[in-house]
C-alpha positions in Angstrom: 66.8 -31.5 -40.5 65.5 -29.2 -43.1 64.7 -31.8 -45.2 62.3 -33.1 -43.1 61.1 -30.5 -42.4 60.5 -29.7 -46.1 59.1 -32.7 -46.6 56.8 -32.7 -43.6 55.0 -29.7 -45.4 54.8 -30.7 -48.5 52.9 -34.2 -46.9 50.4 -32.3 -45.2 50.0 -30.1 -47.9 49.8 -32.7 -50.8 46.8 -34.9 -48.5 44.0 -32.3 -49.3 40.6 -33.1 -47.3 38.1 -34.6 -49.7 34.8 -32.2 -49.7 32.3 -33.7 -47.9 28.6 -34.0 -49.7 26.6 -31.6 -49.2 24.0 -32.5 -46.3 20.5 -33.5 -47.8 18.3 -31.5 -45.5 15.3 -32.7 -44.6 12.0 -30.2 -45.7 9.4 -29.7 -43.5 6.0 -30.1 -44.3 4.1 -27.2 -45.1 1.0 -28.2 -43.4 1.9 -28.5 -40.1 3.7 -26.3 -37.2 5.1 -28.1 -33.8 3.7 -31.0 -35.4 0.0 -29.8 -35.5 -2.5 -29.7 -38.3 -4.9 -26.6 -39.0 -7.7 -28.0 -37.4 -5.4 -28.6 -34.0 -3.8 -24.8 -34.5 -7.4 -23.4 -34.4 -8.4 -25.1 -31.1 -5.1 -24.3 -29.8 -6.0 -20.3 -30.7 -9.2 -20.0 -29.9 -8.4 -21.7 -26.4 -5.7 -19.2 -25.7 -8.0 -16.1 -27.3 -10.7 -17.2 -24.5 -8.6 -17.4 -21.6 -7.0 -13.8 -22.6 -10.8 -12.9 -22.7 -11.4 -14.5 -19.1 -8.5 -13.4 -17.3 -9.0 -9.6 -18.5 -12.8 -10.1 -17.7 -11.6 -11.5 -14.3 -8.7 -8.2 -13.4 -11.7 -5.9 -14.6 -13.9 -7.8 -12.1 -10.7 -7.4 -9.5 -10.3 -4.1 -9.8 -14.1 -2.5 -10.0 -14.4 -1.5 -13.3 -17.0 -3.8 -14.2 -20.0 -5.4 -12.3 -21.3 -8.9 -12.6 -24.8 -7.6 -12.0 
C-alpha cells in the first residue's frame, strides 16, 4: 500500500508541465483609438464640445440668466 503510494508521488512529480510559449501579443497601432483615425477623433470632439456648448446655452436660457434678445 505504501508502495503505491510512493510511487504514485513520485509519477506526478516526475511528469513536470512543459512551459507554455509565451503569448505573442498583438500591438496596437498607434494611430488610431476605438478604431478611429485623427481626422474622425476631431469630428467626434468638436461634435461633443458643441453640444456641451448648446445644452449649457439651452439650461441658461431655462433658467433666466440669459435672453435670446
Amino acid at each position: 500500500m505504501l508502495d503505491d503510494l510512493r510511487s504514485s508521488i513520485d509519477f506526478s512529480f516526475s511528469e513536470e508541465e512543459e512551459p507554455t510559449p509565451p503569448s505573442t501579443r498583438r500591438r496596437r497601432r498607434r494611430g488610431q483609438f476605438l478604431g478611429m483615425t485623427a481626422a474622425q477623433r476631431f469630428v467626434l470632439s468638436l461634435l461633443l464640445f458643441l453640444m456641451t456648448v448648446v445644452l449649457g446655452m439651452l439650461c441658461l436660457v431655462v433658467t433666466g440668466r440669459m435672453m435670446l434678445f
